[in-house]
C-alpha positions in Angstrom: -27.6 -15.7 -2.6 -24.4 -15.8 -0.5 -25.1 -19.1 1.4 -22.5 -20.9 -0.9 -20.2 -17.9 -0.7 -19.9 -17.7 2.7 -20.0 -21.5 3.5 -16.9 -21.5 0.9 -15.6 -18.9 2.5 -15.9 -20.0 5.9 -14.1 -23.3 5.5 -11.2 -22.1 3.3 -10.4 -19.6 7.0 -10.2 -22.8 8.8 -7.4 -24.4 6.4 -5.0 -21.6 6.3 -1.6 -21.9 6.8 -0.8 -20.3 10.4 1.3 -17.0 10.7 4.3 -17.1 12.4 4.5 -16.3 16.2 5.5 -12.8 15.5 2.3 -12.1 13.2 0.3 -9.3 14.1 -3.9 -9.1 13.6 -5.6 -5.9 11.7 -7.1 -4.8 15.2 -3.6 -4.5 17.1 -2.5 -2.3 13.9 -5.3 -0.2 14.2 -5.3 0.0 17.7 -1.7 0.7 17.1 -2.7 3.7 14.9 -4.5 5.8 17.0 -1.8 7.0 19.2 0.5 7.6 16.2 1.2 7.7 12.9 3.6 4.6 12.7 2.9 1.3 14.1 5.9 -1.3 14.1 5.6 -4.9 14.6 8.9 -7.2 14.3 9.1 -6.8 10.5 6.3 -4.9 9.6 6.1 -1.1 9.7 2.7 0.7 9.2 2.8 4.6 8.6 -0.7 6.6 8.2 -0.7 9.9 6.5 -4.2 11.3 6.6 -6.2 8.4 4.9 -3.0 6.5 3.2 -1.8 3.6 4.9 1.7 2.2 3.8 2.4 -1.1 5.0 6.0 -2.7 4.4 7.1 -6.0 5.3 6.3 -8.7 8.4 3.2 -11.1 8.7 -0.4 -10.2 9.7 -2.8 -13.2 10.2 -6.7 -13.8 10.1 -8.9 -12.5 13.3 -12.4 -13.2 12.7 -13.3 -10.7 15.8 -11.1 -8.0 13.5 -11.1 -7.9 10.0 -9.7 -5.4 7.9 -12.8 -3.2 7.4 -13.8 -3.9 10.8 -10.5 -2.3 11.4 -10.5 0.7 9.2 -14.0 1.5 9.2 -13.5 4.9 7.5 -11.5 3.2 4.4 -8.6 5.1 2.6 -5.9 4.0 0.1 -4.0 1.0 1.2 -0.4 0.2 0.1 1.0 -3.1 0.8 4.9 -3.7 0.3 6.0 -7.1 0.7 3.7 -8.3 3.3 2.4 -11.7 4.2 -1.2 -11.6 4.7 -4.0 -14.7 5.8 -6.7 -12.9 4.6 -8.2 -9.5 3.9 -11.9 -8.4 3.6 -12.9 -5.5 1.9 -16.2 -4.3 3.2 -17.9 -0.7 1.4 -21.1 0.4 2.1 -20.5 4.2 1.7 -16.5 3.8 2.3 -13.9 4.1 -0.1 -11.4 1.8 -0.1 -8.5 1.5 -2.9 -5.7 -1.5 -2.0 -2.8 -2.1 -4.0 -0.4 -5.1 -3.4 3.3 -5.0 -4.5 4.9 -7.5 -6.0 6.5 -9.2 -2.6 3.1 -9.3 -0.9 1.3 -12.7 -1.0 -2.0 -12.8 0.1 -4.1 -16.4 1.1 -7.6 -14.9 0.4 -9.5 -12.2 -0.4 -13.1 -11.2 -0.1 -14.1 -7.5 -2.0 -17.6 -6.2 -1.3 -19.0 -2.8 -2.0 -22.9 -2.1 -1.8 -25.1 0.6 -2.2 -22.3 4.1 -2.4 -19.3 2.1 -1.3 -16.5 1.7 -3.5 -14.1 -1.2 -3.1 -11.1 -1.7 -5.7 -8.2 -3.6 -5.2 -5.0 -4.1 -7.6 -3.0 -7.1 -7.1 1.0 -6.9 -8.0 1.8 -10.1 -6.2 0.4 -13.1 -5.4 -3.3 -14.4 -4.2 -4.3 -17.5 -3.3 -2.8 -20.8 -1.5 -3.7 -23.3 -4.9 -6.1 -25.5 -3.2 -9.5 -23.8 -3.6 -10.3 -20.6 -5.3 -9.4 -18.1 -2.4 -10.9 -15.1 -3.9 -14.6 -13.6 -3.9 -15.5 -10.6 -5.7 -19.6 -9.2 -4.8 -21.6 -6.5 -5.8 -19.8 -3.4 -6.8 -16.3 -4.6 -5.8 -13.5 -5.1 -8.5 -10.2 -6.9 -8.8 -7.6 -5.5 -11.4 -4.9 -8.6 -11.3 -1.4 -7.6 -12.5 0.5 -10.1 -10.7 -0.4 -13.9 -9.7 -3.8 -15.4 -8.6 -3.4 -19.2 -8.0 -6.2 -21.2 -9.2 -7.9 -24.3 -7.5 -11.3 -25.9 -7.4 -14.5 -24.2 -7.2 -17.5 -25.6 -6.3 -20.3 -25.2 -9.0 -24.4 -25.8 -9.0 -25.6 -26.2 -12.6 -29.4 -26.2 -11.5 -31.8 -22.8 -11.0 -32.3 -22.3 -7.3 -30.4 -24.7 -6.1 -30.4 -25.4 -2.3 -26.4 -26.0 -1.2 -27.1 -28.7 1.5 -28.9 -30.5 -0.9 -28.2 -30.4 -5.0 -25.7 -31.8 -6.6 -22.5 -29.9 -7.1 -20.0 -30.1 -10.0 -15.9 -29.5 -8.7 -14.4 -27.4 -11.3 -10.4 -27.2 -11.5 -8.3 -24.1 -12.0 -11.3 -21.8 -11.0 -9.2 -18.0 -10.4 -12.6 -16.4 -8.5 -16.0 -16.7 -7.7 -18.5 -13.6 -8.6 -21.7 -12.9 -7.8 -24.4 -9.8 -7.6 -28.0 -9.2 -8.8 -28.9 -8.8 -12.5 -31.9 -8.4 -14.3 -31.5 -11.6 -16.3 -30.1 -14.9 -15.7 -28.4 -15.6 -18.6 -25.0 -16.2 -19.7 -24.7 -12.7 -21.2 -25.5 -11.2 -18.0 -22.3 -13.4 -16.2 -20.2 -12.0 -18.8 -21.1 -8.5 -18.5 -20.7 -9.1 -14.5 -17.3 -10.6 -14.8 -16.0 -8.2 -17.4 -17.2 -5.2 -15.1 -15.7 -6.9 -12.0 -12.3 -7.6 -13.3 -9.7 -6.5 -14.9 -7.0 -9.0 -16.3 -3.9 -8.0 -17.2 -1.3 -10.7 -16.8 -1.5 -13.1 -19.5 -3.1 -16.4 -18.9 -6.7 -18.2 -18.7 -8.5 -17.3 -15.9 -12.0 -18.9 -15.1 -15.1 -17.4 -12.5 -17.9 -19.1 -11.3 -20.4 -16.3 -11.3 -23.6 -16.0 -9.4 -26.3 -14.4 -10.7 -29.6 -13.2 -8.3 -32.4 -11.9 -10.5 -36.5 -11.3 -10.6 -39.0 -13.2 -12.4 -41.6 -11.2 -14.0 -43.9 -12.1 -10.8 -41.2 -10.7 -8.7 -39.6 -14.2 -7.1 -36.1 -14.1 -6.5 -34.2 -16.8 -8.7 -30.4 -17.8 -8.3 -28.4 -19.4 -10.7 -24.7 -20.4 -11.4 -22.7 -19.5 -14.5 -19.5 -20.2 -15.9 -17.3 -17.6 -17.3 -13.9 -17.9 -19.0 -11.0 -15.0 -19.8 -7.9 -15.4 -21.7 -4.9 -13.0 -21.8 -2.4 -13.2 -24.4 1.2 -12.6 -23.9 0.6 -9.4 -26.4 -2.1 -8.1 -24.9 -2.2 -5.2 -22.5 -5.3 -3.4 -20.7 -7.8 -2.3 -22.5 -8.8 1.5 -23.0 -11.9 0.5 -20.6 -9.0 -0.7 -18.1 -6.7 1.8 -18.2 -9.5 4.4 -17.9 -10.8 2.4 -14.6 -7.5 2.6 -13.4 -6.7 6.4 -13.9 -10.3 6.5 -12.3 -9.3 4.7 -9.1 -5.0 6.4 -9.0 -7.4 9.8 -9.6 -9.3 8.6 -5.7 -6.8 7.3 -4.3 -3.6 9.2 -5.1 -5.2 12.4 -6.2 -3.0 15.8 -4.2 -5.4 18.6 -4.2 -6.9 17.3 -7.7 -3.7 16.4 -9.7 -2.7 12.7 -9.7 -0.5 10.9 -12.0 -0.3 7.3 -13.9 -0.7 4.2 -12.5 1.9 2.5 -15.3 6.0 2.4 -16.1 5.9 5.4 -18.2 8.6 7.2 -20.1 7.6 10.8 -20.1 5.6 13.0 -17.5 1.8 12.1 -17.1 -0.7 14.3 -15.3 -4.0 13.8 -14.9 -4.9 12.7 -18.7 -2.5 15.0 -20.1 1.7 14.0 -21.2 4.4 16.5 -20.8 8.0 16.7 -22.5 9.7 15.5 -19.6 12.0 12.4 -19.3 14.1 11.1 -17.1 18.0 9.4 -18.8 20.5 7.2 -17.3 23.9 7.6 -18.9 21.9 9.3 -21.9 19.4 6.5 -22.2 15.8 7.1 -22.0 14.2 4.9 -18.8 10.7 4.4 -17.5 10.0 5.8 -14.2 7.2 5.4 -11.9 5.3 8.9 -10.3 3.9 9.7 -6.9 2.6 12.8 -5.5 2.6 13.9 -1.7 2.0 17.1 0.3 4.8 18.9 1.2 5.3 20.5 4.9 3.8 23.9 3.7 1.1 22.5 2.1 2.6 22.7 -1.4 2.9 19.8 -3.3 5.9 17.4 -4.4 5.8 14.8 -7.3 8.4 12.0 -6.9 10.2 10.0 -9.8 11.2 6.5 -9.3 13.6 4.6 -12.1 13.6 0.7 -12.0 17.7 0.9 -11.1 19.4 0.6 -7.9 21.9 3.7 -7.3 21.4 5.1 -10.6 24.7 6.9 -12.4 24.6 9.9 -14.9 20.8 10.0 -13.7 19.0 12.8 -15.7 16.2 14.8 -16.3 14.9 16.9 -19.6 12.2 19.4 -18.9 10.6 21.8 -21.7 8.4 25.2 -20.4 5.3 23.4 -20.9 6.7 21.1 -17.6 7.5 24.2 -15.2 4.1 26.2 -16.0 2.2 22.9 -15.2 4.0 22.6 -11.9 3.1 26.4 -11.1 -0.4 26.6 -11.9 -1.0 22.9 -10.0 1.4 23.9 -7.0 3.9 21.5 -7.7 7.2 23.1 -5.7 9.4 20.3 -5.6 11.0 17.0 -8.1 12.7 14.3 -6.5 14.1 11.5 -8.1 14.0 7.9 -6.8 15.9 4.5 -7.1 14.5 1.2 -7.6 14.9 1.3 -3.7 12.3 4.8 -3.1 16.1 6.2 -2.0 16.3 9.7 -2.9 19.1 10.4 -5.4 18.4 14.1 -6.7 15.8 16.6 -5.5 14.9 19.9 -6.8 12.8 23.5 -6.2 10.8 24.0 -9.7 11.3 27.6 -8.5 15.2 26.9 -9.3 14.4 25.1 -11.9 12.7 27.8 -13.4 15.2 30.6 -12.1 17.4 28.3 -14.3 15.5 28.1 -17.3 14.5 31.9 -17.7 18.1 32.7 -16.5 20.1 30.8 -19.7 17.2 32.1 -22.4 15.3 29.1 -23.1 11.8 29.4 -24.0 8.8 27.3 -25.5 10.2 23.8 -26.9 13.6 24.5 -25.4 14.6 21.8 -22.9 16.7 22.0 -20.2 18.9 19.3 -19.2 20.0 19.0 -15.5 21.8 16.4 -13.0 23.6 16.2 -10.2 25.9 18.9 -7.9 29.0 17.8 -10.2 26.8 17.7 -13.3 27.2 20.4 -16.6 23.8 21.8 -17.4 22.8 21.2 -20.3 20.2 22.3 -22.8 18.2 20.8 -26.2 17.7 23.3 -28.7 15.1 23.5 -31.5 18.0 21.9 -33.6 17.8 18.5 -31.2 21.5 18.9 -30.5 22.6 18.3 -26.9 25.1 21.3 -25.5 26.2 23.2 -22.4 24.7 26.0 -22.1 25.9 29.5 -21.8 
């Protein structure tokens, strides 16, 4: 079944673009890693806390002697921040392995394969692919969510049952986005649908085509291997489905998840844990924004939720918080708020336990919200009327 896949995959290797002189392999990282907790290479800067990985910036090129699941056997949540990658294999038999790339990382090709308990999801922000041949390979149980960029090229494709690569006849098909393929129990074009629409999620608008391949049994048990066709268009109006934005909170809830709470994958404009939203917004200059949320472990082992606004050095930055907010944060151990730039700079941080000293101390209750800022900053309050004043 994954003769053609790995021939494919083979050749593509050999024509990629060479890293820079200063490009570092996923072995030397890893190596790196098991002395301490950062690993810095020219531009690129690796941290590791527990089974996170954050990598920001520099080059890392193709080793075939040291992949990337060769090099993290144990898998773990992978965060890519503007990085320039050759090629990253995602390998799951009974790992875990959840890999998001930002919208400065580009990323020449990718191969995601889970089997048997493994679990293999990767999101892409930025870019995939170098535009000559479809660079990307999605088996088994692996899945792609694409909100960012995956150039297209040609893909080779067998019309004919059990065809035999060195021999049949092949048709080039252009502006293929990926290849699929995994066993069914049918070989029909229904089945290559329901594989591709399990396997991906697209959320950038566009047309994106997959050459699936399907491995199923006869009724006398003989193995039979077919290729199919599928296309997937995304209109400009269109947003993730409720199956895709359920898959999602499914894989932030693995991957992000701080002694069981976790928080939204999207821009959102008011509080969102778990499945639940809460009456708290953050303003700039009085003006609603979206914000972006991330939880962490704090130093005693309590837990901190960060708030990042899509604005550099944010004035008159905000935050509006009703009861419901602070009794979440106490009965989930959240002790600490800190809101964030565009940048991840820290701009304000506070205690809830001041927060809620605050609260209890001017008389608000239930619906009331409490408005705060910074040092300089009146505090302010929002009554049941909805009028905005100091309060007392």
């Amino acid at each position: 079944m994954f003769k053609k896949v790995i021939a494919l995959s083979t050749a593509a290797m050999i024509l990629l673009t060479p890293m820079s002189a200063s490009a570092v392999t996923w072995g030397q990282i890893a190596s790196g890693l098991q002395t301490s907790n950062t690993f810095k290479e020219d531009k690129l800067t690796v941290t590791k806390d527990g089974d996170t990985y954050t990598f920001t910036g520099g080059e890392i090129e193709s080793n075939m002697d040291e992949g990337f699941s060769d090099s993290f056997q144990k898998g773990g949540s992978f965060f890519f921040n503007g990085v320039q990658i050759e090629y990253v294999d995602i390998s799951a038999g009974n790992e875990k392995y959840y890999v998001v790339l930002d919208k400065n990382t580009k990323v020449g090709e990718v191969w995601v394969y889970a089997y048997e308990k493994g679990e293999a999801n990767l999101v892409n922000e930025g870019t995939i692919g170098r535009g000559e041949g479809s660079d990307i390979v999605i088996s088994e149980n692996g899945h792609l969510t694409n909100k960012g960029t995956l150039k297209t090229g040609e893909g080779i494709y067998f019309p004919t049952i059990d065809y035999d690569y060195r021999k049949d006849e092949n048709q080039v098909i252009s502006n293929v986005s990926a290849y699929a393929d995994d066993y069914v129990k049918n070989g029909t074009q229904e089945e290559a649908e329901k594989l591709v629409d399990r396997m991906f999620s697209f959320e950038t608008p566009g047309t994106y085509t997959v050459i699936a391949t399907l491995t199923w049994k006869d009724e006398n048990g003989e193995h039979h291997t077919k290729d199919f066709i599928v296309t997937r268009t995304v209109g400009e109006d269109e947003g993730p489905s409720e199956e895709e934005i359920r898959h999602d909170m499914e894989m932030k809830r693995q991957a992000e998840a701080i002694g069981g709470v976790y928080g939204s994958p999207y821009w959102i404009k008011q509080l969102y844990l778990g499945y639940h939203s809460y009456n708290l917004r953050l303003l700039i200059d009085g003006q609603p924004v979206t914000m972006r949320e991330r939880l962490n472990w704090n130093a005693d082992k309590s837990k901190g939720i960060s708030l990042r606004v899509n604005t550099a050095a944010p004035e008159k930055l905000t935050m509006r918080f009703d009861e419901k907010v602070l009794e979440v944060f106490e009965r989930t151990n959240i002790t600490t708020v800190t809101l964030l730039d565009k940048n991840g700079a820290a701009v304000m941080q506070y205690n809830v336990s001041d927060l809620r000293a605050a609260y209890d101390q001017y008389g608000l209750n239930d619906a009331d919200q409490l408005v705060v800022g910074g040092v300089d900053d009146d505090v302010m309050k929002i009554g049941a009327d909805g009028q905005l004043v100091p309060v007392e």
